[in-house]
VONUVEX-633319 format. One record per residue (C-alpha): residue in three letters; x, y, z. Coordinates in steps of 0.25 Angstrom, whole numbers, padded with zeros to 4 digits. Layout:
+------+-------+-------+-------+
: type :     x :     y :     z :
+------+-------+-------+-------+
:  ALA :     X :     Y :     Z :
...
+------+-------+-------+-------+
END
This chain:
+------+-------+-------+-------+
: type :     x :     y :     z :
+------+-------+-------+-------+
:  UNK : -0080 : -0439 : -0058 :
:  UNK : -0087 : -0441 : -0045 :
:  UNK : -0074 : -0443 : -0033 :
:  UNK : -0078 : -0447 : -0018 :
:  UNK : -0069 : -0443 : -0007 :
:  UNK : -0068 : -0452 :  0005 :
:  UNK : -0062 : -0443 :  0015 :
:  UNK : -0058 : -0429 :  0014 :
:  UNK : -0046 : -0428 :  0022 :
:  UNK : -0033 : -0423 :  0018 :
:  UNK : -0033 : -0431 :  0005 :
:  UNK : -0047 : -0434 :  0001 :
:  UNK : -0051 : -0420 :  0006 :
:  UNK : -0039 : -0412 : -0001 :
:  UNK : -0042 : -0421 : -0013 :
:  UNK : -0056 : -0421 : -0015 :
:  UNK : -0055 : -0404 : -0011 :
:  UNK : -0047 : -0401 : -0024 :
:  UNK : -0054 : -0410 : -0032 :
:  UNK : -0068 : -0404 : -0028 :
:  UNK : -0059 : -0389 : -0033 :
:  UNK : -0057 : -0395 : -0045 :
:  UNK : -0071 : -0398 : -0048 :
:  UNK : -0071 : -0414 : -0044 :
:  UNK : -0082 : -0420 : -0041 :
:  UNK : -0077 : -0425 : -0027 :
:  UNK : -0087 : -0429 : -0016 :
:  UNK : -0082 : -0433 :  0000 :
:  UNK : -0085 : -0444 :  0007 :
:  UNK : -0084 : -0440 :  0021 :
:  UNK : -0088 : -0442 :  0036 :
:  UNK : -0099 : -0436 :  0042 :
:  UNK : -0091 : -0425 :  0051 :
:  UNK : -0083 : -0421 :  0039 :
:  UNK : -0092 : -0422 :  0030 :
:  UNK : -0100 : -0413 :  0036 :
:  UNK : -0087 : -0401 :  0039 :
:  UNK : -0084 : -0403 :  0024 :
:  UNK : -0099 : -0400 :  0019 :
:  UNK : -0098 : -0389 :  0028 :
:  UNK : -0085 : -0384 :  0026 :
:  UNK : -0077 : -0390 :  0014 :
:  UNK : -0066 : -0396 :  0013 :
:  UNK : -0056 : -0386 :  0019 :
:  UNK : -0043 : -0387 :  0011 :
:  UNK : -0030 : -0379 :  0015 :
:  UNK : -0019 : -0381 :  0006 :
:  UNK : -0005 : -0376 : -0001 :
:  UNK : -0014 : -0378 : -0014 :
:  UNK : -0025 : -0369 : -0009 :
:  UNK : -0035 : -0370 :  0002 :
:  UNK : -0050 : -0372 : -0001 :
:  UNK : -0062 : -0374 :  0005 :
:  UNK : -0069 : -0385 : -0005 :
:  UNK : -0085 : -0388 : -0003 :
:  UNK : -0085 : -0404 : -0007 :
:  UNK : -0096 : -0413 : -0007 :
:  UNK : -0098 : -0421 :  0005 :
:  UNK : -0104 : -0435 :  0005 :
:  UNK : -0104 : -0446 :  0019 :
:  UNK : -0108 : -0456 :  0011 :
:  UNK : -0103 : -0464 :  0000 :
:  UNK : -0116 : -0467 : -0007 :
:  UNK : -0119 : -0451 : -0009 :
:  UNK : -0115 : -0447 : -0023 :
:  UNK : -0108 : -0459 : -0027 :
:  UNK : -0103 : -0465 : -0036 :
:  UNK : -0092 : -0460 : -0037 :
:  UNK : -0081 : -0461 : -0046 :
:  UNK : -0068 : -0461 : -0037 :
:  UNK : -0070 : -0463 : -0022 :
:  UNK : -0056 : -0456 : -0015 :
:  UNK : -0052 : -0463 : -0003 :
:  UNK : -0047 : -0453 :  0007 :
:  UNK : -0047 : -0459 :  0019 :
:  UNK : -0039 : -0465 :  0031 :
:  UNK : -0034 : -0480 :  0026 :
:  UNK : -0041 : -0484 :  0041 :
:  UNK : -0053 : -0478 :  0037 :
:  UNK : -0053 : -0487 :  0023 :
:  UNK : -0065 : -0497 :  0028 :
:  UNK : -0075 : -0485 :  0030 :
:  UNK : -0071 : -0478 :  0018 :
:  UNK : -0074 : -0490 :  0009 :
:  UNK : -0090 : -0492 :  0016 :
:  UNK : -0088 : -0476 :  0016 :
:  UNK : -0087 : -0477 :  0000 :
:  UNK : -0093 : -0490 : -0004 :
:  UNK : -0108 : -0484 : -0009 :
:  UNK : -0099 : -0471 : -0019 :
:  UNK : -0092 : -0483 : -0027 :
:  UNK : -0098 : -0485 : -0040 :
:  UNK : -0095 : -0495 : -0051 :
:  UNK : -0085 : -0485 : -0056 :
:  UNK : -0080 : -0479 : -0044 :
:  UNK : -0065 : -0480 : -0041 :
:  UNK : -0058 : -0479 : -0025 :
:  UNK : -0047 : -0471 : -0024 :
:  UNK : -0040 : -0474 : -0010 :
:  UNK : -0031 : -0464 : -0005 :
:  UNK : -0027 : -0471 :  0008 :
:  UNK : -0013 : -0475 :  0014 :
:  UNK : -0006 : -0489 :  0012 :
:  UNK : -0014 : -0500 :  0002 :
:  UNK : -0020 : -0508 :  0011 :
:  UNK : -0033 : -0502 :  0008 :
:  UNK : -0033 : -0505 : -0008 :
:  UNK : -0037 : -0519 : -0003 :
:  UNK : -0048 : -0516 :  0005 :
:  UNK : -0054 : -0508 : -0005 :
:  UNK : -0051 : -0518 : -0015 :
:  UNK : -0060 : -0527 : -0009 :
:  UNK : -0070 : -0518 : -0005 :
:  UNK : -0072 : -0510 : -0020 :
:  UNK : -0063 : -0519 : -0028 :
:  UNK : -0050 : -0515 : -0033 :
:  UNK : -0054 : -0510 : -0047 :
:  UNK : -0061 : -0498 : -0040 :
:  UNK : -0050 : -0496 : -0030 :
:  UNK : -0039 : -0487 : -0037 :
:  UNK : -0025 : -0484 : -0031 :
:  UNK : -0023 : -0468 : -0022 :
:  UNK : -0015 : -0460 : -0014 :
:  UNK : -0015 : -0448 : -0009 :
:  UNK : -0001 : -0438 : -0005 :
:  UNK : -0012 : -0426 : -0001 :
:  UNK : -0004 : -0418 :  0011 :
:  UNK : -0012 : -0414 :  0022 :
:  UNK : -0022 : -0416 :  0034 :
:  UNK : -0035 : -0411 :  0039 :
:  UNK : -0034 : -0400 :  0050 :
:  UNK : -0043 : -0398 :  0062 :
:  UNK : -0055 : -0394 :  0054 :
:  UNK : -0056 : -0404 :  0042 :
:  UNK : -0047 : -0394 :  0034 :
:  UNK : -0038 : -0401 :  0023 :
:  UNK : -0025 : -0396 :  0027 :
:  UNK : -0018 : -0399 :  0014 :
:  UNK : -0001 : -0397 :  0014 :
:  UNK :  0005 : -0401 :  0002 :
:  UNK :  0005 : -0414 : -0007 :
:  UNK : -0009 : -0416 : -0016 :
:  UNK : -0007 : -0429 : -0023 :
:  UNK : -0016 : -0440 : -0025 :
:  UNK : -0012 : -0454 : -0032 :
:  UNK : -0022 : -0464 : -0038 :
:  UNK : -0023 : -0474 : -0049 :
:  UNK : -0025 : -0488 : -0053 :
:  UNK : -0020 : -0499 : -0045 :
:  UNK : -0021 : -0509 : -0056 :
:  UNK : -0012 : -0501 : -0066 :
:  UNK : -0023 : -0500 : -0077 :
:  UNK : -0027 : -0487 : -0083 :
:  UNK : -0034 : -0477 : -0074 :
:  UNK : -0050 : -0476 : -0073 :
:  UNK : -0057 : -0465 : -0076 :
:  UNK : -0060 : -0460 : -0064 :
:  UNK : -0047 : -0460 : -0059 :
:  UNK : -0042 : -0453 : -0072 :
:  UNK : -0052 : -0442 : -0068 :
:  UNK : -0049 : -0441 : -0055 :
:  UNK : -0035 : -0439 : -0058 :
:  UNK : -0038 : -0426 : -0068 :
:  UNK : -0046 : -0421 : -0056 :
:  UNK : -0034 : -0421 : -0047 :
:  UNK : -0027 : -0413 : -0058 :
:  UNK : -0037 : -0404 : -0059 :
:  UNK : -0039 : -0402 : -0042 :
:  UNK : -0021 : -0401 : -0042 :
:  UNK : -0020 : -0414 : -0035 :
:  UNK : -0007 : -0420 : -0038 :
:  UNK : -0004 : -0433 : -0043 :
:  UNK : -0017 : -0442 : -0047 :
:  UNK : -0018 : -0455 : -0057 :
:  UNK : -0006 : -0464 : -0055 :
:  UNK : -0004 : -0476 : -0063 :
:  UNK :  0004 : -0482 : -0053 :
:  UNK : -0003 : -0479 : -0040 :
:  UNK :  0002 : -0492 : -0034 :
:  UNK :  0015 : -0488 : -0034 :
:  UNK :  0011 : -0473 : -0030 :
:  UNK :  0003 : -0478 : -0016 :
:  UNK :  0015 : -0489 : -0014 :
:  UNK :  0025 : -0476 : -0012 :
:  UNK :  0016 : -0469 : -0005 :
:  UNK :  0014 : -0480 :  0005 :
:  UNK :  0027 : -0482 :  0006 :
:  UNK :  0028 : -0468 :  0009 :
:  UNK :  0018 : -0468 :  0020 :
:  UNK :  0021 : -0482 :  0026 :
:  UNK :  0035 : -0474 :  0029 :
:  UNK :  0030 : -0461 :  0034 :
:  UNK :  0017 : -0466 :  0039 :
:  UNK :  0025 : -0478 :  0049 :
:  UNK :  0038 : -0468 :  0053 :
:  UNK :  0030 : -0457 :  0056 :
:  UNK :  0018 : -0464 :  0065 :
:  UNK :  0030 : -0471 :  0071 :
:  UNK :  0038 : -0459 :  0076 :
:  UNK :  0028 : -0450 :  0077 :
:  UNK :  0034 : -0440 :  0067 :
:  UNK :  0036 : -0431 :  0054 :
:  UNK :  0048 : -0437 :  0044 :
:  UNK :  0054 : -0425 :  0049 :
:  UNK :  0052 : -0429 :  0063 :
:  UNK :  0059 : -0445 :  0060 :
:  UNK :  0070 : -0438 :  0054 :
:  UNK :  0074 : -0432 :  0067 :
:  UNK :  0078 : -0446 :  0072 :
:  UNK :  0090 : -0454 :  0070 :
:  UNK :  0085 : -0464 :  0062 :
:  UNK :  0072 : -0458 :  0058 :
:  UNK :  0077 : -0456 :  0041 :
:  UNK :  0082 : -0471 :  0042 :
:  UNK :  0069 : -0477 :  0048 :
:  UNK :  0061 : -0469 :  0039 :
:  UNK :  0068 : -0475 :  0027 :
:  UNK :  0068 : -0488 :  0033 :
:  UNK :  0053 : -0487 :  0033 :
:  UNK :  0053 : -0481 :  0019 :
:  UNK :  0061 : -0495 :  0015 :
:  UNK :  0052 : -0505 :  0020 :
:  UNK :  0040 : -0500 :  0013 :
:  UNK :  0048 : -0499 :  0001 :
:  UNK :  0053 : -0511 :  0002 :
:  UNK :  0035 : -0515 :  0003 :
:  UNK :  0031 : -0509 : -0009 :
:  UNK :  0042 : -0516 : -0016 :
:  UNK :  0038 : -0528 : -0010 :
:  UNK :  0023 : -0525 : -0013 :
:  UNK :  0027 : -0522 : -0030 :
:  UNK :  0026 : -0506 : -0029 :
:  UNK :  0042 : -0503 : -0027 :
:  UNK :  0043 : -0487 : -0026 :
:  UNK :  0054 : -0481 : -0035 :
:  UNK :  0066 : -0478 : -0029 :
:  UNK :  0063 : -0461 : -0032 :
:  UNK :  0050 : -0464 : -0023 :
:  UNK :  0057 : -0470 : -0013 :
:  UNK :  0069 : -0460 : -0012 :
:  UNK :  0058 : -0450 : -0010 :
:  UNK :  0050 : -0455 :  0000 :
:  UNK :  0063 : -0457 :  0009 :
:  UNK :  0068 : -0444 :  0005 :
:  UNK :  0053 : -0438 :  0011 :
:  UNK :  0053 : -0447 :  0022 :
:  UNK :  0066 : -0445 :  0028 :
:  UNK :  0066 : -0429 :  0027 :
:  UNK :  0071 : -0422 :  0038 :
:  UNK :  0063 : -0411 :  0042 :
:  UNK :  0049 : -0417 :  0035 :
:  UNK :  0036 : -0414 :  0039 :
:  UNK :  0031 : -0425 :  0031 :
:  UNK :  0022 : -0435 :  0040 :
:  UNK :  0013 : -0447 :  0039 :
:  UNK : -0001 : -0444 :  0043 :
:  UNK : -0003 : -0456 :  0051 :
:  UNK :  0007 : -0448 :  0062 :
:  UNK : -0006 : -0438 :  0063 :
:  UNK : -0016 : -0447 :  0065 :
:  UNK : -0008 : -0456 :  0075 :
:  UNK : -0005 : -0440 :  0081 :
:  UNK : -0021 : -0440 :  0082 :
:  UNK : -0023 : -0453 :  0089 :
:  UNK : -0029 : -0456 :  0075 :
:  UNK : -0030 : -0469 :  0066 :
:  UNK : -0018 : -0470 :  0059 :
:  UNK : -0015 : -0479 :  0046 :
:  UNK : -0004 : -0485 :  0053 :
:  UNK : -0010 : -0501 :  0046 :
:  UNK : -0012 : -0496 :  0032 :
:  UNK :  0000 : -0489 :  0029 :
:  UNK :  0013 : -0494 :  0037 :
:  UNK :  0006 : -0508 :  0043 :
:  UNK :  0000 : -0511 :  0027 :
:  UNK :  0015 : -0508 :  0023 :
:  UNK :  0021 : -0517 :  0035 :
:  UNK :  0012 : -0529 :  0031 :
:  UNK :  0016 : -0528 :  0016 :
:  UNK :  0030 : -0529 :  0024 :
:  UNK :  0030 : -0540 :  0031 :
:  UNK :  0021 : -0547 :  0019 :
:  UNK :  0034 : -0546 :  0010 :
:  UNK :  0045 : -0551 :  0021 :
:  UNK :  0050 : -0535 :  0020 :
:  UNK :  0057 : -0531 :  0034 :
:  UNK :  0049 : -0518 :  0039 :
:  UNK :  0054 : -0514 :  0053 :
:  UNK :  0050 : -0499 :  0051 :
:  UNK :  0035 : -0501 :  0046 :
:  UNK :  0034 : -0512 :  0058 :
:  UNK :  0038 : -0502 :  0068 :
:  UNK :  0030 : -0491 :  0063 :
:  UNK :  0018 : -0501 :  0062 :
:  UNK :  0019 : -0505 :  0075 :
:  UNK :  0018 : -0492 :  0080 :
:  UNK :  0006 : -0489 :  0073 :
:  UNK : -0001 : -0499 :  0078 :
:  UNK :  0002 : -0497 :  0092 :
:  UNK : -0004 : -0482 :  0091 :
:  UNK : -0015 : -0489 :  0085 :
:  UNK : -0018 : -0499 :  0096 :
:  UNK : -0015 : -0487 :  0106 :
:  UNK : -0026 : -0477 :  0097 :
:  UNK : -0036 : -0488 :  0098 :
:  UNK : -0036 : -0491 :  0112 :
:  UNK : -0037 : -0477 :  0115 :
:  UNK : -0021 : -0474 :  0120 :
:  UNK : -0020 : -0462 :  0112 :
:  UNK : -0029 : -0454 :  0121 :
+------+-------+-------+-------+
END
C-alpha cells in the first residue's frame, strides 16, 4: 500500500512519522521550504511515546510516484482549494482521499472535485503543534478516525490502512460510523474553537469568569441541538463528556484556532463555528453563542486583512 501525505504538521506529520517506523510506504506532499528542511533533516518527532528522527520520502508534486493508494489530507480547511490542484495528478482509478480537516463543509467540495465514492470520511485527535524549527512537538492523544461515509463495508485500502495504524501504535482507525464520529468531534470543536477565539483563553482560563461554565455549556447546547437537527444526534455519554472536559476548571485544554489568531494567523473561524451557525439558522434553531463568537471571528479577520494586526 502506497499512502501520500499532504502536509506534515502535527497530524500528518506525527502520523505519516510513525507509519514510516512501522515499515509503511508513506510518501509527503509538501511545500518547497519544508520540503527542503525535511530532506534535510527529517521529520523531527519529540514525544511522551518516544522521540525520533525519521528520514521520509519527500515529494512537491503530486504527479511524482503516484498513484497512490490513500491520499491523507493534513492540511488547514482554508487551505483545501490548493490542496485539491495540489493532489489532483497522485489520484488514480482506485485512489481513496482521506480528509483529516475541521468542520464538513469541505466533504462537498471534494465531492464535486473527485466524486464522492473516492472521498472517505476522517479525523484526527493527534495533540500537538510544530516548534520553532519544524519539530513535531507531540503531547499526548494519538488517535485518527476514518471510514465509509455511505455505511457499506470498508475498501481494501482503508482496511490496510487501518492495520498499519495498529502496527505504528496509532490509536483508534477504521469506524463504521465515522459520521457520527466527526459530528461529535465538531460539536466539540465548534464549542471550544468559538468560546476560546472569543475570550481569548484556555477552558481553564473561562472558567475563572462568572459565567464562563454556563456560557460554555450553552454553546455546547446549541451545536447539539445542530447535529440533532442535522440526523447525527450524539449520545447522552458523548455529551456528558464533552461538558464535563469543557467546563474543567483549572484546564489547559485550548482550541488551536486561539494560536493562530495569537499569531496574526488565518484562522478557521468560517468552517468550523460559521459552517455550524449556518446549519443553525438553516433549521430555525436559536444560536446566540455561536453568533457571537462568529462575529467575532470575523471581525479579526476583516482587521488581519487590512493589515490592523501589525
Amino acid at each position: 500500500m502506497k499512502i501520500l501525505i499532504l502536509g506534515a504538521g502535527a497530524v500528518g506529520g506525527y502520523w505519516g512519522a510513525r507509519l514510516t517506523q512501522a515499515g509503511v510506504d508513506v510518501t509527503f506532499l509538501l511545500r518547497e521550504k519544508r520540503a527542503e528542511a525535511v530532506r534535510k533533516q527529517g521529520l523531527v518527532v519529540k514525544s511522551p511515546k518516544g522521540d525520533a528522527v525519521v528520514p521520509v520520502k519527500v515529494v512537491t508534486k503530486g504527479s511524482e510516484g503516484g498513484p497512490y493508494d490513500v491520499i491523507v489530507l493534513a492540511c488547514k480547511a482554508y487551505d483545501l482549494d490548493s490542496a485539491m490542484e495540489s493532489i489532483a495528478p497522485a489520484v488514480g482509478a482506485d485512489t481513496v482521499i482521506v480528509p483529516m480537516l475541521n468542520g464538513h463543509a469541505h466533504f462537498a467540495t471534494l465531492d464535486g472535485k473527485f466524486g464522492a465514492a473516492r472521498v472517505a470520511g476522517g479525523l484526527a485527535r493527534i495533540s500537538g503543534m510544530l516548534g520553532p524549527n519544524g519539530e513535531i512537538l507531540h503531547s499526548g492523544a494519538s488517535g485518527v478516525s476514518f471510514g465509509e461515509r455511505d455505511g457499506k463495508p470498508a475498501r481494501a485500502s482503508l482496511v490496510a490502512l487501518d492495520a498499519a495504524c495498529k502496527k505504528a501504535g496509532i490509536d483508534g482507525g477504521l469506524n463504521d460510523n465515522i459520521n457520527q464520529d466527526l459530528w461529535d468531534k465538531w460539536i466539540m470543536l465548534s464549542t471550544i474553537a468559538g468560546m476560546c477565539a472569543s475570550m481569548r483563553g484556555t477552558i481553564g482560563d473561562i472558567m475563572e469568569s462568572e459565567d464562563g461554565a454556563a456560557i460554555v455549556a450553552e454553546t455546547l447546547e446549541e451545536s447539539r441541538k445542530v447535529a440533532v437537527a442535522e440526523g447525527q444526534p450524539p449520545s447522552d455519554k458523548v455529551v456528558a463528556n464533552l461538558k464535563g472536559m469543557l467546563t474543567a476548571k483549572g484546564s489547559k485544554a485550548v482550541a488551536s484556532i486561539l494560536g493562530d489568531m495569537e499569531k496574526g494567523g488565518a484562522a478557521e473561524g468560517k468552517q468550523i463555528v460559521g459552517d455550524m451557525l449556518a446549519r443553525a439558522r438553516k433549521h430555525g434553531i436559536a444560536a446566540p453563542n455561536l453568533r457571537f463568537a462568529y462575529a467575532h471571528l470575523q471581525t479579526y479577520e476583516a482587521r488581519r486583512a487590512r493589515g490592523g494586526l501589525k
